[in-house]
C-alpha positions in Angstrom: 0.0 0.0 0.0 3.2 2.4 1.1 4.6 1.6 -2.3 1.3 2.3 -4.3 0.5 5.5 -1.9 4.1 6.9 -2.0 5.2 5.8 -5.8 5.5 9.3 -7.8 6.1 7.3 -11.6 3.1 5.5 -10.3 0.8 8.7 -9.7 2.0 10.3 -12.9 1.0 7.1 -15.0 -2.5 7.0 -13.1 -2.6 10.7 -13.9 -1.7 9.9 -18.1 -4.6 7.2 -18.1 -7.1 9.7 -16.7 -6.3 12.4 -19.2 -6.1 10.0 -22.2 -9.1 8.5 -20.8 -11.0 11.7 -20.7 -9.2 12.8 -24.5 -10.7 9.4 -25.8 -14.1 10.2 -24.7 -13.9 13.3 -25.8 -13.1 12.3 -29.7 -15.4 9.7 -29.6 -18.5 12.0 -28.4 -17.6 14.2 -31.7 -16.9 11.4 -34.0 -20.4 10.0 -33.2 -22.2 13.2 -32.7 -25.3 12.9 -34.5 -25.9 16.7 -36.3 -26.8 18.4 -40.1 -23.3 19.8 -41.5 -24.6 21.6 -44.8 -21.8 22.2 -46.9 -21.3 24.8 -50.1 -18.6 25.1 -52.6 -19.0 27.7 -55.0 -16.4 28.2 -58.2 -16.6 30.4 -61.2 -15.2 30.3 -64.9 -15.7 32.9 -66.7 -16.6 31.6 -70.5 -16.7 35.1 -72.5 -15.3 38.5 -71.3 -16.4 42.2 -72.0 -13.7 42.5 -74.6 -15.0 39.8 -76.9 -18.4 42.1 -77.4 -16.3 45.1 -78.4 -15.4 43.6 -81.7 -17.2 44.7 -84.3 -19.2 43.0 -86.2 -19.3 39.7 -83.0 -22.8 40.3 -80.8 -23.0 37.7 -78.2 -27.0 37.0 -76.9 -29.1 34.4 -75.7 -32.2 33.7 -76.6 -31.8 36.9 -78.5 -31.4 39.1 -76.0 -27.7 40.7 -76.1 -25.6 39.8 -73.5 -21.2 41.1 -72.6 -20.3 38.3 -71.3 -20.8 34.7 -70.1 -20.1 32.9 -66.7 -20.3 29.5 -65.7 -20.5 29.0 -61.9 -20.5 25.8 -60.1 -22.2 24.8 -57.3 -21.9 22.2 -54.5 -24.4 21.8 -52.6 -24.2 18.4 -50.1 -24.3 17.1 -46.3 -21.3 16.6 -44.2 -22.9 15.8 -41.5 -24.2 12.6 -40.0 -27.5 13.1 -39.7 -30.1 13.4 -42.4 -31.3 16.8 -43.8 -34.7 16.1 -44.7 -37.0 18.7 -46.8 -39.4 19.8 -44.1 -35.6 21.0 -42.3 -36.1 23.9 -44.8 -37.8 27.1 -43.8 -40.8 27.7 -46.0 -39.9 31.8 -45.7 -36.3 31.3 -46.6 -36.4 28.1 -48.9 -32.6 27.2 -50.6 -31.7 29.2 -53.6 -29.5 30.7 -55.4 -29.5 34.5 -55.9 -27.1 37.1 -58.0 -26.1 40.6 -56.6 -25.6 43.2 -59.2 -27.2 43.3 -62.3 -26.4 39.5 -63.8 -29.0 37.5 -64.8 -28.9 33.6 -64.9 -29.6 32.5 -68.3 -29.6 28.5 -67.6 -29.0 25.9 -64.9 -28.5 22.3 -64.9 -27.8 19.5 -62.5 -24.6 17.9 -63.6 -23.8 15.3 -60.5 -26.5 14.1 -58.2 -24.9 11.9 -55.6 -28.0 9.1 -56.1 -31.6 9.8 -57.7 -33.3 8.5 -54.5 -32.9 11.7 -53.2 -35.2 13.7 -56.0 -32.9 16.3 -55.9 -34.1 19.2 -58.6 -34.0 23.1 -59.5 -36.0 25.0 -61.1 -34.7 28.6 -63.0 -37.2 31.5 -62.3 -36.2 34.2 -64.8 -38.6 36.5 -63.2 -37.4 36.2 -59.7 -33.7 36.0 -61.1 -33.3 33.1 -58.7 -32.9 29.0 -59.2 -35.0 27.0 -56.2 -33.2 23.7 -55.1 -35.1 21.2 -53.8 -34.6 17.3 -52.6 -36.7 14.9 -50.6 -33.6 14.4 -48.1 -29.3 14.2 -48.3 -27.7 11.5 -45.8 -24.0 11.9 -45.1 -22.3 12.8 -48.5 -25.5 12.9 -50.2 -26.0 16.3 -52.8 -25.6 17.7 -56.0 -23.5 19.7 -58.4 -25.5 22.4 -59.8 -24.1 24.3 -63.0 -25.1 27.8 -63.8 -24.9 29.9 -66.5 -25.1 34.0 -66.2 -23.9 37.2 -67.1 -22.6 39.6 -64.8 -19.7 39.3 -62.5 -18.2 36.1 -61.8 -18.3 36.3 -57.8 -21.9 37.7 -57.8 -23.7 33.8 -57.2 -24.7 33.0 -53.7 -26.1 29.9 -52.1 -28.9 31.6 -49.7 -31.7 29.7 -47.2 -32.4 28.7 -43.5 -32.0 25.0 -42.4 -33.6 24.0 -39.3 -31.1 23.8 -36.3 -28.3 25.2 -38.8 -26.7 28.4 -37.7 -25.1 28.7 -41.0 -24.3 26.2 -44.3 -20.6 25.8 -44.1 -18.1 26.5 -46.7 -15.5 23.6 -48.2 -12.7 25.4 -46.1 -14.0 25.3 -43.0 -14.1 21.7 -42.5 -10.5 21.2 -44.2 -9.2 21.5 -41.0 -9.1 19.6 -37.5 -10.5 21.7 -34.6 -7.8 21.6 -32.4 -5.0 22.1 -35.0 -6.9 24.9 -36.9 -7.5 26.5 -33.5 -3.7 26.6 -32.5 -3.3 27.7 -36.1 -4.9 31.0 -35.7 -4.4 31.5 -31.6 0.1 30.7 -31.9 0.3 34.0 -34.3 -2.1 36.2 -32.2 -0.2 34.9 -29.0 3.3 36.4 -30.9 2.0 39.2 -31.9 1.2 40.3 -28.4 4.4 38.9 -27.2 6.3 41.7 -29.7 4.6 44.2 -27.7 5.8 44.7 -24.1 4.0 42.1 -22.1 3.2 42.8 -18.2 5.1 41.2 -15.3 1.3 39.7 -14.6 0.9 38.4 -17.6 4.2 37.0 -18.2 3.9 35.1 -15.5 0.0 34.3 -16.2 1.7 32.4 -19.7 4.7 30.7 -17.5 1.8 29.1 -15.4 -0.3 28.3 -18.3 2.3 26.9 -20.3 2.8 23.8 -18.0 -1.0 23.3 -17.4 -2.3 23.5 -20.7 1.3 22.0 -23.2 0.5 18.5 -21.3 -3.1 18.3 -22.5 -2.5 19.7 -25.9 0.2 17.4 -26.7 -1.8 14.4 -26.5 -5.1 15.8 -28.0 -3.2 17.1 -31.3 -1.7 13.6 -31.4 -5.1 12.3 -31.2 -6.8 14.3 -33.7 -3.5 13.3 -36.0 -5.2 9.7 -35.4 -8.8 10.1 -35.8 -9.0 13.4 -38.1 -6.2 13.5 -40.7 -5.4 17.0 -40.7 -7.0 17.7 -44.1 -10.4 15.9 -43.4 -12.3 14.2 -46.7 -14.7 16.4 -48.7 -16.1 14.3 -51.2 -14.5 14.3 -54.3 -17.5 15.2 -56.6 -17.8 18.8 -54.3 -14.1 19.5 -54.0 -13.5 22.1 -57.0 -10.0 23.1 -55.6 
């Protein structure tokens, strides 16, 4: 009992279980954490520039209408996340669309990839409006679709818009690209320098000293563990990923 009460290499491997115990827990409750991750990726070619109209004798138009120039913007649209997004998850007052700023209009859309047909994903172009409604009976994990769309205007002026039940936001491609912990440390170690090329306090000098051997043995272990379970660039689906 002396040797098991008194041992310090003993204490400090008790104390290493306990943390990795907790780490583990921790990574499995957010590996199995059933939530909606709607994802976007949005990426623009433009297909014929204002110069080209300039030419004389060369008018561009569609469907006679005369137009300066072409863009082709595609649009993923699918869910990261682990749990289903069904249709009734989409507001009725702020259904999922695509809108244009400025004065572009879109001319035609298409669905080029659907991830299965079971999930009656469709769009439908309102001219009027100047909008294109998406709809789908529901997306499991990695379920969506590739939407392509052709406008005039400027190349950055598409936006995926709509309200998702639950859903704070629809996420871009590069926000999940990252592990949490790793991208955290990412943006918190150059904000940390940057105040350490000012003159720091005698407080908080010694604030960081303290800190430093609290938090270093806890961070150590979790990065190592996110290196295990989340690969530091984490898998978007190949048929979304247009970088």
């Amino acid at each position: 009992m002396e040797w098991f009460q008194f041992n310090p290499w003993l204490n400090l491997i008790f104390l290493l279980l306990a943390v990795f115990s907790i780490l583990i827990s921790i990574v499995i409750y957010f590996k199995n954490k059933k939530e909606k991750i709607p994802c976007k990726s949005i990426q623009s070619f433009p297909l014929i520039q204002n110069s080209l109209s300039e030419i004389d004798d060369v008018e561009i138009s569609f469907k006679g209408q005369p137009i300066e120039n072409l863009t082709l913007t595609k649009i993923a649209f699918w869910n990261y996340g682990s749990d289903t997004i069904y249709k009734n998850d989409i507001a009725s007052v702020d259904k999922l669309r695509l809108e244009m700023d400025g004065a572009g209009r879109f001319l035609n859309a298409e669905i080029h990839y659907r991830s299965r047909k079971t999930n009656n994903a469709s769009i439908k172009l309102d001219r009027q409006k100047n909008l294109i409604e998406i709809n789908f009976e529901y997306f499991d994990k990695n379920d969506g679709i590739v939407i392509y769309a052709y406008h005039s205007g400027h190349a950055k002026d598409v936006h995926l818009k709509g309200t998702i039940k639950s859903v704070p936001n629809i996420t871009n491609t590069s926000q999940i690209e990252a592990p949490i912990i790793t991208s955290t440390l990412d943006r918190l170690i150059p904000e940390w320098l940057e105040r350490r090329m000012r003159k720091p306090s005698l407080i908080s000098s010694i604030l960081e000293f303290l800190a430093f051997f609290i938090i270093v043995p806890i961070i150590i272990p979790s990065v190592l563990l996110e290196l295990i379970f989340f690969p530091i660039k984490r898998k978007v689906p190949s048929e979304f990923d247009f970088g």
